[in-house]
N, C-alpha and C positions, 0 to 999 in steps of 0.2 A: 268445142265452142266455149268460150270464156261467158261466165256468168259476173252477174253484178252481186254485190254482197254489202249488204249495212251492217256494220260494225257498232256494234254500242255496249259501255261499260255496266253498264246501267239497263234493268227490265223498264223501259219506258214503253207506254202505251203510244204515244206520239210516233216512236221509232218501228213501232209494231204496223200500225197503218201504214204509213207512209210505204215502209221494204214490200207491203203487198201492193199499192200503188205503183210504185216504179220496177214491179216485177223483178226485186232484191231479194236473196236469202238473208235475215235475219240469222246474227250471230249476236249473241246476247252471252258476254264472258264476265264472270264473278270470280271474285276472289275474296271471301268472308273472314279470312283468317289472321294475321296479324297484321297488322295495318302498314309498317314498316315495309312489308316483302309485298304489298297488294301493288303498286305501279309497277317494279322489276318483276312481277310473276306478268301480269298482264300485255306488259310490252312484251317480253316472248312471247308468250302463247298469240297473241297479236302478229308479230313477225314470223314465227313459222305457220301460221295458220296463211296468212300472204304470200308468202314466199310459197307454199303449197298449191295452191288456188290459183294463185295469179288472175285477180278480175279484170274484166273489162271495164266495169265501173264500182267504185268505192265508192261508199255512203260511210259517213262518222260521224259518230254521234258529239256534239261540242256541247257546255262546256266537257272537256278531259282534253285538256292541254298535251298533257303526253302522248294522248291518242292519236289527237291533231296534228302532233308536230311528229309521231312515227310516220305518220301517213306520210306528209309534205314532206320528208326524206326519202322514202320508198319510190315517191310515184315515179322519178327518172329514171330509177333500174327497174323496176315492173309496168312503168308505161301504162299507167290504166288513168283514166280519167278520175279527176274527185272531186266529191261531191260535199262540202263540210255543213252539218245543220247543227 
């Protein structure tokens, strides 16, 4: 059975309620390290974490532009509905 999963780049407490609200797994991915590689490290890990999972519903966390717009590429080959806050 396909689970729902909220996506956020960022530990927000907003994204923390909410993913137990709509009965989401919370994924909360950091990248501390140089600033330059912190979007290209996170969009992978972002896209095989998706590609792996394949949800039924996507939660993402906005603003993160890159987040947002990996999603709205994805959703036609993995088919999951999204959710963008």
């Amino acid at each position: 059975m396909k689970k729902n999963i909220w996506i956020s780049w960022e530990n927000h407490r907003r994204s923390s309620e909410l993913a137990k609200a709509f009965d989401a797994e919370l994924k909360v991915m950091k990248y501390d390290e140089a600033s330059y590689l912190r979007y290209p490290i996170l969009l992978l890990k972002t896209f095989i974490l998706l590609i792996g999972t394949r949800p039924a519903v996507l939660f993402v966390q906005n603003p993160s532009i890159f987040l947002t717009s990996l999603a709205c590429f994805l959703k036609p080959l993995l088919r999951y509905r999204l959710v963008i806050d």
